[in-house]
N, C-alpha and C positions, 0 to 999 in steps of 0.2 A: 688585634687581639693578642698576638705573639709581644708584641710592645708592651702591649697591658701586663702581661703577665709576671712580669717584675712584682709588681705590686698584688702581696699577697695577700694585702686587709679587703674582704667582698665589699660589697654596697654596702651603707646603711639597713640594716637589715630590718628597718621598720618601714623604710622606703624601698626595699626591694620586696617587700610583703605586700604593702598597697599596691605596690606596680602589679604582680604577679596576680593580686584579687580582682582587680582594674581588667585586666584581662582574660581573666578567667568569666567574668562578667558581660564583656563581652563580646566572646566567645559563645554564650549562654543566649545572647541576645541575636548572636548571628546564625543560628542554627533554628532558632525560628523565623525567620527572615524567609519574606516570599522572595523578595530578587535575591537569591541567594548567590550570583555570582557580582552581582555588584554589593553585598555583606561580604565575604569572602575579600575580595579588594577592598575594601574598609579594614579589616581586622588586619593583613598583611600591611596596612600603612603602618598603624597603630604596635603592632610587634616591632615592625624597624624603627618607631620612634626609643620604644623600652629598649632595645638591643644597641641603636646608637646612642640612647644615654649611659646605657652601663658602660661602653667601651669607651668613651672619651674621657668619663671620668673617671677609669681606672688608669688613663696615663697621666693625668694631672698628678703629680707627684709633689711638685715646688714652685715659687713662686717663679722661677727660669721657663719651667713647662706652661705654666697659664699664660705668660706676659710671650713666648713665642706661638702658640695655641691660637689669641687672639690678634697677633699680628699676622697670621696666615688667613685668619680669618675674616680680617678687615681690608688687606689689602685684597683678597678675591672678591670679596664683592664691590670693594672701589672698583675693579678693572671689569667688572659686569658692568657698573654704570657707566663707565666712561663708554666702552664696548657700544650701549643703549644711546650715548647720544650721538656716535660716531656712525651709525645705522641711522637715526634720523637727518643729520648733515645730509648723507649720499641722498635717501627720500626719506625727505620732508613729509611728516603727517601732522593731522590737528594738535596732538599733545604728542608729547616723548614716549615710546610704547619700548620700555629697557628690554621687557623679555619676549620680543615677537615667537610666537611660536612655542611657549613655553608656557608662557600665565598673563592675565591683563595686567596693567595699570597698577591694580590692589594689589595683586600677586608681588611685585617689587618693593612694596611697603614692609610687608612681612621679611624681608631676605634685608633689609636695611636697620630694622628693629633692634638686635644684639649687637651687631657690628658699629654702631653709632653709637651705643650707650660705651661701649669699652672702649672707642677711640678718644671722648671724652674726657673717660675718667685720664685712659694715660697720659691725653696732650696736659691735662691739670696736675698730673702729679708731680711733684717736683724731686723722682726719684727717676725719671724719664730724662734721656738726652736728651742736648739739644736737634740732632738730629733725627732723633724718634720723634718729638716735638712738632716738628716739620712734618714728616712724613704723616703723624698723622693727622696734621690741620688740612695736607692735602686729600686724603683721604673722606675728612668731614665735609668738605666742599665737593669731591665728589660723589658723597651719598645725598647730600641736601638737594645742590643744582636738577638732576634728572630727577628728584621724586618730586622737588615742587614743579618741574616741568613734566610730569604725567599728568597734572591736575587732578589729582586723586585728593580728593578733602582727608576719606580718612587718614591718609597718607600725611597730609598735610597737619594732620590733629597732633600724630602720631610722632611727628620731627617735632613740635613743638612742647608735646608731655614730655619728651626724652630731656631736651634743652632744659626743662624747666625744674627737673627733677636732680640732675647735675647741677645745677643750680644752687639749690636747695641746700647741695651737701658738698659743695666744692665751690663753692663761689670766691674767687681771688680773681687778681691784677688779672693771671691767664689765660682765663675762661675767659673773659669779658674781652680782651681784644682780638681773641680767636673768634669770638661771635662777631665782631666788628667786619673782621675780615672777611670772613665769609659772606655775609649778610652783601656786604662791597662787592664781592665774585659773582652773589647769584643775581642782585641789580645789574651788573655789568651782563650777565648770561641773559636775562630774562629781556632787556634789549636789544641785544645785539639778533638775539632770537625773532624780536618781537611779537610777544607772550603777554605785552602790557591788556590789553582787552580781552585778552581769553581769558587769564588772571581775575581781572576783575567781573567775569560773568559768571566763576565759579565762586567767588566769596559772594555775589548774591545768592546764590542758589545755598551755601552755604550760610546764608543769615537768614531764608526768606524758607527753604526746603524743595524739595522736588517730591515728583509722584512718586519715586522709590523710597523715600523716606516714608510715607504713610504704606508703602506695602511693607515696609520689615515691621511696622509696627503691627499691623496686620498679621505676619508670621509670629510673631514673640504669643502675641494674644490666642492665637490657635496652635501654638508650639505649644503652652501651657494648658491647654487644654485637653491636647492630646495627653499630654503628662497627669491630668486628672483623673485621665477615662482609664490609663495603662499607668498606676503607678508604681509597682514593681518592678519590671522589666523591660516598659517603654515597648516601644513597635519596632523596633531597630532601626538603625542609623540610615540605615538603606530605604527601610520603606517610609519610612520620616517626610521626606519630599514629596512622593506621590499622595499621601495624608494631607499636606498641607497645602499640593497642588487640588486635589476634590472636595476643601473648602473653600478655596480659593474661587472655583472655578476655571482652573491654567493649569498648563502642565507639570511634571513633576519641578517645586520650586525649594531650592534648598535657604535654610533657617538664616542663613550670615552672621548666626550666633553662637557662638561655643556651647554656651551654659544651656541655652534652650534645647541647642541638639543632642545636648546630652542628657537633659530631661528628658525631652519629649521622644528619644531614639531609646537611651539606656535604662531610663526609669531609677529608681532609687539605686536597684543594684551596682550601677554603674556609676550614679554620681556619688556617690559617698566616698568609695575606694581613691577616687578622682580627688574629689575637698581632699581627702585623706594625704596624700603627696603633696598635697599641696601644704597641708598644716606640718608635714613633717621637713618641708623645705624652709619653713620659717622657724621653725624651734632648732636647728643646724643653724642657721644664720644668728640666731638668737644665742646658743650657745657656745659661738665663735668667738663671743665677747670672754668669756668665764678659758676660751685656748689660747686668751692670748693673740687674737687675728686683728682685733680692731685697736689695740698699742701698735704691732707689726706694720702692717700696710693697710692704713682705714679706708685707702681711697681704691683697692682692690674689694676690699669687702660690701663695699656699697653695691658694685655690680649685681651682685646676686638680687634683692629688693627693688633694685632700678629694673632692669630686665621682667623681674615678674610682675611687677606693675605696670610696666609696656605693655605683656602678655595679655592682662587683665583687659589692659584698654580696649586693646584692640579685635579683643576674643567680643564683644558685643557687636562688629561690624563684619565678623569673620568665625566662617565655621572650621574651617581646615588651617587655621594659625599656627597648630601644633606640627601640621604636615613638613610645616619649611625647613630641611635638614642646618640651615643656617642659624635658628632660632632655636634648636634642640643641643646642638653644637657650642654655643655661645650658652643656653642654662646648663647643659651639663659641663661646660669648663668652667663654671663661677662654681658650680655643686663640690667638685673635685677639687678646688681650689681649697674651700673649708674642712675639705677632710685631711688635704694633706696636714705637715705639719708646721706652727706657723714658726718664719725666719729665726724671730726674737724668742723663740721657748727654751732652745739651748742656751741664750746668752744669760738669761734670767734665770734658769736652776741656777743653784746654789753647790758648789764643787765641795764632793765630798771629802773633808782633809783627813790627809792620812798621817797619820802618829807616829814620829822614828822608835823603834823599838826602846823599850828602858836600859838606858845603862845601868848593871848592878857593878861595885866595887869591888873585886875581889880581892882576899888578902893578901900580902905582898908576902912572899917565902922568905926565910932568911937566906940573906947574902943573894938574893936576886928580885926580880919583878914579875907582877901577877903575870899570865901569857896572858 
């Protein structure tokens, strides 16, 4: 925050208004909450989400702070994964479990989501060294290798949206032989591991579905229900799961859906403020075109749209998506990116010329010259 503080322009102040109603809501919603110590801990996640987005993106200043921003932030979670299969090596379990003791399998998907999308863009940009280049093709192989060895489908959805969405907006010679490569590294991993039959017992279950698949369907349908009964204020976020554990008949079961638990927890109150941030994060990106961002550096500006559409994705198989400080980290340094100011805006004003003062002539005295 002492860093931040250079930078005297606040937030978006149309986005720091929905943030601040966002929470003010539910706040509102936590306060009727029977488990009120487990609301309580929901609301304290959700304030650290708003307070580490304002703070990261008030040191994003230039395109030098975003481009070192996300190389801290890709190579920490590259050395998480490697970490996760260097802990499998010593013991060997059924799949690669990166964060023992921290979160499962899913939980690692989320913390690779930002961090893969912006290593991407800057192995593709051809404003990148050769040696950044490297560094981060090593990086993409080590967020790929252990997330497809978790056997984690959504996970695996989730590397392949990202891939395809860079794709989409940066496809050259460079992408194409970095996926080559890679794609090389993790056949080479997934044998040497031998991962070949576990692999293919989860793209059945992945073509065919499992019994968890009809229970979240089962959650969404009585997530939205609840959101019928309560649609105001929802039941809060906390009591949400024991709601949809006593339709269930099962213990408290949580939603593994963003949008639902924000329905069927916050009610209207909560989701609109929510859309809201979110329409106000796409009109900033939108009007980055009219700054000057997408002449400057297009293959930075894509970030922000890629990441939120990861978010999107992955928000249908995942209720706590927003919780991952890596994933708050990574939108608020593409947010902070747009507001700074872009490279090319000084080169393109137009220099204002200045005028040498007028010479007047003055008359020449007799027998000398004018002074």
């Amino acid at each position: 925050m002492a860093l931040g503080a250079r930078n005297r322009q606040l937030l978006n102040r149309g986005l720091g208004g929905a943030g601040v109603a966002f929470l003010i809501s539910l706040l509102v919603s936590t306060l009727a909450a029977d488990h009120l110590e487990a609301a309580f801990q929901l609301y304290v996640k959700w304030a650290t989400v708003g307070v580490t987005f304002f703070v990261v993106e008030r040191l994003i200043l230039t395109v030098r702070d975003f481009v070192l921003a996300s190389y801290g932030l890709i190579l920490g979670v590259a050395l998480i994964a490697l970490r996760g299969l260097y802990i499998y090596r010593l013991e060997p379990t059924y799949y690669v479990e990166v964060l023992p003791g921290v979160g499962s399998r899913n939980v690692f998907s989320l913390w690779t989501l930002a961090p893969l999308a912006l290593a991407l863009l800057l192995f593709s940009s051809h404003r990148t060294s050769r040696r950044a280049k490297l560094l981060m093709l090593v990086a993409v192989i080590s967020l790929i290798v252990p997330q497809v060895l978790s056997l984690s489908r959504s996970g695996w959805m989730l590397v392949a949206a990202t891939f395809l969405m860079v794709f989409a907006t940066r496809l050259n010679l460079r992408v194409i032989v970095g996926l080559l490569i890679a794609m090389v590294a993790l056949q080479l991993a997934i044998e040497r591991l031998g991962f070949e039959e576990k692999i293919g017992s989860r793209i059945e279950d992945l073509r065919y579905g499992t019994s968890s698949d009809s229970l979240r369907g089962n959650l969404i349908s009585d997530g939205l229900q609840v959101f019928f009964d309560h649609p105001l204020v929802g039941v809060s976020q906390a009591d949400l799961p024991f709601e949809l554990g006593q339709d269930l008949f099962r213990n408290a079961t949580s939603t593994h859906n963003l949008i639902i638990d924000l329905l069927g927890g916050t009610g209207m109150l909560g989701t609109v403020p929510f859309l809201l941030c979110i329409l106000i994060l796409y009109r900033r990106w939108r009007g980055s075109r009219r700054a000057g961002w997408f002449a400057a550096r297009p293959e930075l500006t894509r970030a922000l749209p890629i990441i939120v559409a990861a978010i999107a994705l992955r928000s249908l198989t995942s209720d706590e998506i927003l919780f991952c400080p890596a994933i708050v980290f990574g939108l608020a340094s593409t947010y902070g990116l747009l507001t700074s100011r872009p490279p090319l805006q000084a080169a393109q004003e137009t220099p204002r010329l200045r005028m040498p003062p007028e010479r007047v002539a003055l008359p020449r005295a007799a027998g000398g010259s004018a002074g």
